[in-house]
C-alpha positions in Angstrom: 16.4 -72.5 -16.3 15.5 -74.9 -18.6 11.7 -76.1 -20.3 10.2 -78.2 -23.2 9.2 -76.8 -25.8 7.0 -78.0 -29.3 7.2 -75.5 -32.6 5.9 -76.7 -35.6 8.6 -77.2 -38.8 8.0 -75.9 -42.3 7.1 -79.7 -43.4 4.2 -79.9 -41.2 6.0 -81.9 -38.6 6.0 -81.3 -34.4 9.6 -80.2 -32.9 10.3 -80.7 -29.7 13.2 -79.0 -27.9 15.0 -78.5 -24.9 15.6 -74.5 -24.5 18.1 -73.4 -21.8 18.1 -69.9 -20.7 19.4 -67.4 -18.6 18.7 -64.3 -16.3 20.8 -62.8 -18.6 19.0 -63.5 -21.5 21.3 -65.6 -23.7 19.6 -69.3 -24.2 20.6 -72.5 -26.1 18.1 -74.8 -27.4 18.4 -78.8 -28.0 16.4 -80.8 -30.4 15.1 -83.9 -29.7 13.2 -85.1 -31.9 10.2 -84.3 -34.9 7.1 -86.3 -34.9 4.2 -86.6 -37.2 2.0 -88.3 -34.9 0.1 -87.6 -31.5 2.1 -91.0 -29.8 5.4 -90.0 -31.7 4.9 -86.3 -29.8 4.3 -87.9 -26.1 7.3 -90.2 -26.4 9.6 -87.5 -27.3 8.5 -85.0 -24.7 8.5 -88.2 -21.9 12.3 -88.2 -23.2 12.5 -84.3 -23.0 11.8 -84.4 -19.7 13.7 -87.6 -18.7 16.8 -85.6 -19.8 15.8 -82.9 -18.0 16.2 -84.8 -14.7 19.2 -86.2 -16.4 18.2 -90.2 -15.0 17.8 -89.0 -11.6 14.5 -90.5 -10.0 12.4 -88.7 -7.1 13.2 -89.3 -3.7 9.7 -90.6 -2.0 9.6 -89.7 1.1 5.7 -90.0 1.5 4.4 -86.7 2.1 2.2 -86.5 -0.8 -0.4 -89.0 0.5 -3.6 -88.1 0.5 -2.9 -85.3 -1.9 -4.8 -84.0 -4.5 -2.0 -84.8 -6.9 0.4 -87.7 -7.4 3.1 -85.2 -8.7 6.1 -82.6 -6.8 4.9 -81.1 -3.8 5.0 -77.6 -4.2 8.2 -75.1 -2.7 6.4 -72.6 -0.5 9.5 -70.7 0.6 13.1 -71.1 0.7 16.2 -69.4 2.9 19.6 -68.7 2.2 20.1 -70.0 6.7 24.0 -70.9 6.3 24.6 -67.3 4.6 22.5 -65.1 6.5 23.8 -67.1 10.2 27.1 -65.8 9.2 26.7 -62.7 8.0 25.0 -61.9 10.9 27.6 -63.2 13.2 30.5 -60.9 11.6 27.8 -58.4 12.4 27.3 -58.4 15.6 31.5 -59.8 16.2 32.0 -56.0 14.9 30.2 -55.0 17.2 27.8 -52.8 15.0 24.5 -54.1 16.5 25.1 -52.1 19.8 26.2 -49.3 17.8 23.4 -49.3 15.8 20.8 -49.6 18.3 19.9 -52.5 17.4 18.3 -51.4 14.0 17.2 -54.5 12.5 16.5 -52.4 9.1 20.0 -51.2 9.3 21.3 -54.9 9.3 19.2 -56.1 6.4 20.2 -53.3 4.3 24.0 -53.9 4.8 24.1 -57.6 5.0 21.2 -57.9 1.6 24.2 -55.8 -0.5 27.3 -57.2 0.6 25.1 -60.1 -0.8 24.0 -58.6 -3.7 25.3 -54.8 -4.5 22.3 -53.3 -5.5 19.9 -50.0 -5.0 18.1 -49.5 -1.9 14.7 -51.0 -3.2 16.2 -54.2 -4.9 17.9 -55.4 -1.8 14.1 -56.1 -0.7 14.3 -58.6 -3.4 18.1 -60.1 -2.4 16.3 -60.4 1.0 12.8 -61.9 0.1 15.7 -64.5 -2.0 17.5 -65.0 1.0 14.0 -66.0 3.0 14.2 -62.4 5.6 11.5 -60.2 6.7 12.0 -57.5 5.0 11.2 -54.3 6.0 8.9 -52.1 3.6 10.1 -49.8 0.8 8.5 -46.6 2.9 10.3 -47.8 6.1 13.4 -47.5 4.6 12.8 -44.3 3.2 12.0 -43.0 6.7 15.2 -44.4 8.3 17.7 -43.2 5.6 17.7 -39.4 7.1 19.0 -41.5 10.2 21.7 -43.2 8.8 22.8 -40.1 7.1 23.5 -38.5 10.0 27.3 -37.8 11.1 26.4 -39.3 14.7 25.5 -42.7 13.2 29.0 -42.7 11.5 30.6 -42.3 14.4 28.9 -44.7 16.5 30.0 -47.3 13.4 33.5 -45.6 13.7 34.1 -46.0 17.2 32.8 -49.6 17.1 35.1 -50.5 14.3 38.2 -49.1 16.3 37.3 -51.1 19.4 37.2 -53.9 17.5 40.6 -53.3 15.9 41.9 -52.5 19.5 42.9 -48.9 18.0 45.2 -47.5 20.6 47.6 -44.2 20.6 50.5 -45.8 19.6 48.8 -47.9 16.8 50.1 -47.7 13.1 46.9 -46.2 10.5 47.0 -45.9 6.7 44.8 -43.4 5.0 44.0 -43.5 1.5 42.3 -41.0 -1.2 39.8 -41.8 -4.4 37.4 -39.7 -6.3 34.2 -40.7 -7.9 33.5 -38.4 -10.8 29.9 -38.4 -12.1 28.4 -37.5 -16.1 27.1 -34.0 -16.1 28.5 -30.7 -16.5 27.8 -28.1 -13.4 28.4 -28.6 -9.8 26.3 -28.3 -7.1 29.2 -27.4 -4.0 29.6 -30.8 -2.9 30.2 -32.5 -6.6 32.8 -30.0 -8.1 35.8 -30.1 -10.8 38.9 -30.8 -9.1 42.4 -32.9 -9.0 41.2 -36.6 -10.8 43.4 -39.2 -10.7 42.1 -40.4 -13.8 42.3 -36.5 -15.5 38.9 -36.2 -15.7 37.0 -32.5 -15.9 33.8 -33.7 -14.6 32.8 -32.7 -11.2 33.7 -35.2 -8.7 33.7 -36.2 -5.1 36.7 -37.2 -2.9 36.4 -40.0 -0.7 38.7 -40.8 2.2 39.6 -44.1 3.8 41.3 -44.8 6.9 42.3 -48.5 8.0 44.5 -50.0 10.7 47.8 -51.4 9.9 46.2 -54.7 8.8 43.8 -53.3 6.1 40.8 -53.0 8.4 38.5 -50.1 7.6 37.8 -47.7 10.6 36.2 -45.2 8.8 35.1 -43.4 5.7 34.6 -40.0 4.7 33.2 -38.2 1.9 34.1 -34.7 0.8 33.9 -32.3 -1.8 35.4 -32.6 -5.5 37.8 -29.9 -4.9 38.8 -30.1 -1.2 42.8 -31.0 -0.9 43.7 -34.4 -0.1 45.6 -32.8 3.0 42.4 -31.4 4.1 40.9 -34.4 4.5 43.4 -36.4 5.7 43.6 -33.8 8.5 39.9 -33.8 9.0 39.5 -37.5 9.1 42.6 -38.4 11.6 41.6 -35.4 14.1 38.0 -37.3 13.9 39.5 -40.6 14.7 41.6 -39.1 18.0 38.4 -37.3 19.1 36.6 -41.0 19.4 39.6 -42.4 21.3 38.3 -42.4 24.7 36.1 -45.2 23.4 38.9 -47.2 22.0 39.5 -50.1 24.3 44.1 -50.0 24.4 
């Protein structure tokens, strides 16, 4: 984002500048010019803004007559189309509309963070950005209980093995990580137990299986101090049970 800007000097004089900034914060500022006088101030702000625009002229394409104003018409709203088209079509290629009932809050809460990885109530804003409906905050609170359930998983599950063409003879890798987390007690999901990184913290395990491509079929969490074994176990006798809707 960039703006003019006047300050006044310690000699008395008018400064105008250029200021860049940032969503981050950090900013840069260019000075054009100092002026002493009310015509010497319009002719450096006229050049302010000229290199703003950096020479480039307006395009007229004539919809501003019979406006009110002579100057930009204003943006009313804006989409991300390209982005959101093809997210949308690797969704529904995966095959996870069907499987998801065809939840329309479900898809903008997956597509919004693969966009932007974010918290539940900010990918509102990546999709108000992107130009989507959103659903409401409250809405989404009401659906989470569904998503959490072990039935939705599956359903995601099975479709991602019929899209992999997951078959009995196919080749799987399965893969362990643990996310620890900052405090001090567990509470039976989050305990203490075998970190790769040697942390004491209590932790949680989290399981990955994949076909022999790198294609994720499904993901599992478990408790810090469950044995990789276990899970590997519990995960791969889940993925047999949903082979009768594998398409081999």
């Amino acid at each position: 984002m960039a703006y003019v800007r006047t300050v006044k000097t310690a000699s008395g004089a008018i400064a105008v500048q250029i200021v860049y900034s940032s969503r981050r914060g950090s900013r840069s500022i260019e000075h054009v010019g100092s002026a002493h006088a009310e015509a010497e101030l319009e002719a450096l702000r006229a050049a302010a803004r000229q290199r703003l625009v950096a020479g480039q002229g307006e395009l007229d394409l004539g919809l501003a007559v019979g406006a009110a104003s002579d100057g930009p018409l204003e943006i009313a709203s804006s989409r991300m189309g390209h982005l959101w088209d093809a997210l949308c079509r690797a969704y529904d290629v995966l095959g996870f509309d069907p499987a998801a009932g065809g939840d329309e809050v479900f898809r903008q809460l997956v597509l919004a963070r693969i966009i932007e990885p974010t918290s539940k109530q900010d990918s509102l804003r990546v999709l108000d950005e992107v130009g989507v409906g959103a659903a409401s905050y409250p809405t989404l609170n009401r659906r989470l209980p569904v998503y959490a359930k072990g039935s939705w998983r599956r359903g995601l599950a099975a479709a991602c093995a019929v899209h992999a063409a997951l078959g009995p003879a196919s080749l799987v890798l399965y893969d362990v990580s643990t996310l620890y987390f900052e405090t001090d007690a567990g509470d039976g999901f989050r305990e203490p137990g075998f970190s790769k990184e040697r942390r004491l913290e209590p932790q949680i395990t989290l399981g990955l299986l994949t076909d022999a491509s790198g294609f994720p079929l499904m993901v599992e969490a478990f408790e810090g101090n469950k044995a990789e074994c276990d899970t590997r176990s519990h995960v791969m006798s889940g993925s047999r049970r949903r082979r009768p809707l594998v398409v081999t």
